[in-house]
C-alpha positions, 0 to 999 in steps of 0.5 A: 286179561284186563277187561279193556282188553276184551272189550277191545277184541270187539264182538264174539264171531256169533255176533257177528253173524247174528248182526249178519244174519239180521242185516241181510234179512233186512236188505232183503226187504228193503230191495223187496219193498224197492223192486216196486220203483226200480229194475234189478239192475237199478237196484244193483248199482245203488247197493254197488255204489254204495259198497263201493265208497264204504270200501274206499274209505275203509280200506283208506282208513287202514293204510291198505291199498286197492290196486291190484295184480289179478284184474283177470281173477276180479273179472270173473268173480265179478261176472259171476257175482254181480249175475247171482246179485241180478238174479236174486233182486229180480226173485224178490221182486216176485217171490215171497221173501224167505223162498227167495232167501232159502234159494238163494242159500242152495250155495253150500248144496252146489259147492257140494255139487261142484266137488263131487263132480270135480273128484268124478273127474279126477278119477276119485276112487270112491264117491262120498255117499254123505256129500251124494245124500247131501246133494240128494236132501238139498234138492229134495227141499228145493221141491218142496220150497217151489212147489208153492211158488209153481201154483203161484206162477212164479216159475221164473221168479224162483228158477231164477233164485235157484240160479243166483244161488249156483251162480252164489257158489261159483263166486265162492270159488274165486273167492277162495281162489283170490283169496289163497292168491294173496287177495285180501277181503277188502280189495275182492268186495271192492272190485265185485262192487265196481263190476256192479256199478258197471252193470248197473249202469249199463241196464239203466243206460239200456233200459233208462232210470226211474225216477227218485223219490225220496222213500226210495233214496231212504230204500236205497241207502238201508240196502247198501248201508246194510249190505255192506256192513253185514258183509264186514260183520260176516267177513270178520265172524269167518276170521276169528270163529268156527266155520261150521258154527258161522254157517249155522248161524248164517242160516238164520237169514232165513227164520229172519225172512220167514218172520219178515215175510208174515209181519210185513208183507202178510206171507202164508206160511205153508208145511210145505215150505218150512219142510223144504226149507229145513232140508235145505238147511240140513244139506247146507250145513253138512255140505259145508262140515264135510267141505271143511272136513277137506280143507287142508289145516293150513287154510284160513276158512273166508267168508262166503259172498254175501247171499249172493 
């Protein structure tokens, strides 16, 4: 292979979910820092519009086009998308910034969760008892990462990322389904994108829009702009590499928050919190090895929604 060969094969999947695992962290501040000038739903459709024309021009770009036969299978995975997105917008308006990431990446432990149960009513004739202590570790973390948040008076804040990650995991689900459908990744993120300019316009319809500035138009442009390209750089890592080797690194949201946190917003760091997190890791990641352990050969791993 000649080296203008490599250098056209583009960055490594590692890279990738490095840049991905970054840029995520840092919209995630960015939306922290925002929640001070604008509601959730406010924030949801600025990211959405955003990710909206990206798609657009992008999907222009490559000849592709956007329409589609599945508008039913869109809706849902837009509905429960565009819910997890809420959620987890509203959680970082309140909560320390790597809680609310650690919550919301209790995906991987519910999609343990969901097929679990789902092998409980086919009528599986033996339980997993690696998923069922997987299940039984990631909970374990979720006490401890919010029982700071409890004394704190967060309980909301953090309930609700608990649920944008549950909410993360059902979206994961009609992904793959749109997926195994013949969905290409561009059309599912632009439709999840058009649900949230329709929700977010409907809040700000209902609950009025706060007026501009112009640190919060720059706020608002790094939360789609980096959305959105980590979503293609996290897209692109699940096509060419491992599963598990993604996932691992896409773990690294949360040390990325964690450092955010003490260096920009002055955040405590407690034993507690780090130990909850680590489980959280921990079950994550042998979730998604045993989930991959069930897929069938033939089956292209696909990038996860993005948190959520």
């Amino acid at each position: 292979m000649t080296p203008a060969a490599g250098r056209a094969r583009g960055p490594s999947a590692p890279l990738l979910m490095l840049g991905a695992a970054l840029l995520f962290s840092v919209m995630a501040v960015c939306v922290k820092w925002a929640s001070a000038q604008y509601g959730a739903g406010e924030l949801v459709f600025y990211r959405s519009m955003v990710g909206t024309l990206f798609i657009a021009a992008l999907a222009r770009t490559r000849g592709k086009t956007l329409r589609t036969a599945l508008p039913a299978m869109h809706f849902w995975r837009g509905a429960s998308g565009v819910a997890a997105l809420l959620l987890w917008f509203y959680a970082l308006g309140g909560l320390p910034l790597a809680t609310a990431m650690t919550l919301n990446y209790t995906s991987s432990v519910w999609m343990a969760l969901f097929l679990l149960g789902g092998a409980a009513l086919l009528g599986a004739a033996r339980v997993d008892g690696r998923l069922v202590a997987a299940i039984l570790t990631g909970f374990a973390g979720v006490a401890l990462v919010l029982r700071p948040a409890l004394e704190q008076q967060q309980l909301w804040h953090g309930l609700a990322a608990l649920l944008s990650g549950l909410l993360a995991a059902v979206a994961y689900l009609q992904v793959t389904a749109l997926g195994r459908a013949g969905e290409p990744e561009e059309r599912i993120v632009f439709y999840f994108s058009i649900g949230g300019l329709v929700v977010g316009a409907l809040w700000m319809l209902l609950q009025g829009a706060s007026a501009h500035s112009a640190r919060g138009l720059a706020l608002l442009l790094a939360i789609g702009l980096s959305a959105t390209t980590a979503q293609v750089m996290m897209t692109r890592a699940y096509r060419i590499g491992s599963t598990l080797s993604n996932a691992s690194l896409q773990y690294l949201g949360i040390v990325f928050s964690c450092l955010f946190g003490v260096l920009l917003f002055d955040e405590p760091v407690t034993w507690m919190a780090l130990a909850g997190m680590a489980l959280i890791v921990v079950a994550g990641l042998a979730a998604t090895l045993l989930r991959s352990h069930q897929q069938p050969d033939n089956e292209t791993p696909r990038a996860p929604p993005d948190p959520p």
